[in-house]
N, C-alpha and C positions, 0 to 999 in steps of 0.2 A: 432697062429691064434685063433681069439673068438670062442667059439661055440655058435650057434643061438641056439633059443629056447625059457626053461620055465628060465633061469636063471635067480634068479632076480622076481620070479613070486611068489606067493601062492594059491593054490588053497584049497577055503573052499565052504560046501555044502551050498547053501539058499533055501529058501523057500521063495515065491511071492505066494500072492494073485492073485488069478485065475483074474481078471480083470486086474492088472499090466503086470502078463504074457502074456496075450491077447494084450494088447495095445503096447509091448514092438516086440512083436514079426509082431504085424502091421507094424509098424515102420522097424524094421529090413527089412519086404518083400518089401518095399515098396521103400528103396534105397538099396537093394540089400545084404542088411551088416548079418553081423550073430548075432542072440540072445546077446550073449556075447561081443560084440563089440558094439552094441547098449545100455545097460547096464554101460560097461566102461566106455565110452563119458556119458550117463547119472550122474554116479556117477564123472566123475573128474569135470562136472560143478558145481554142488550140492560142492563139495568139494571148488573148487575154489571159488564160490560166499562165503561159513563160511573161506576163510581165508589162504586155506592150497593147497599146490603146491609145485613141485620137487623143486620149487626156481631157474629153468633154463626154456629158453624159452619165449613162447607167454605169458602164463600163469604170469611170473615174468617181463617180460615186458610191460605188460597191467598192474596189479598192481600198477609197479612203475610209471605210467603216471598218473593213478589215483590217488596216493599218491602228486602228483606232483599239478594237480588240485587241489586237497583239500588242501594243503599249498597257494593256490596262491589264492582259492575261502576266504581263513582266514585271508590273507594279506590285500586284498582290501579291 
């Protein structure tokens, strides 16, 4: 059986500017979510818009429809 958890995780310290933290932590209270899970989905969009994704999923499937359009917006 798997074990749940951090496996698979790393954990490093940051530092945010006292306005980011504010804002981020708005956001968290506001749909309920924690600091850190708000953050996440921040950075895996930022991520995904320059390019980079586990290469499984919404993320690699949105991608390749994209990719899909722009061969077909260069064909016509």
């Amino acid at each position: 059986m798997g074990q749940k958890g951090n496996e698979g995780k790393i954990q490093k310290p940051i530092r945010f500017d006292k306005w980011m933290a504010d804002a981020i932590q708005e956001i968290a209270d506001n749909k309920g979510l924690t600091f850190t899970s708000v953050v996440q989905e921040l950075l895996r969009q930022e991520l995904a818009f320059m390019g980079y994704s586990m290469g499984i999923g919404r993320e690699a499937i949105d991608s390749g429809i994209k990719e899909d359009k722009k061969s077909i917006e260069k064909v016509s």
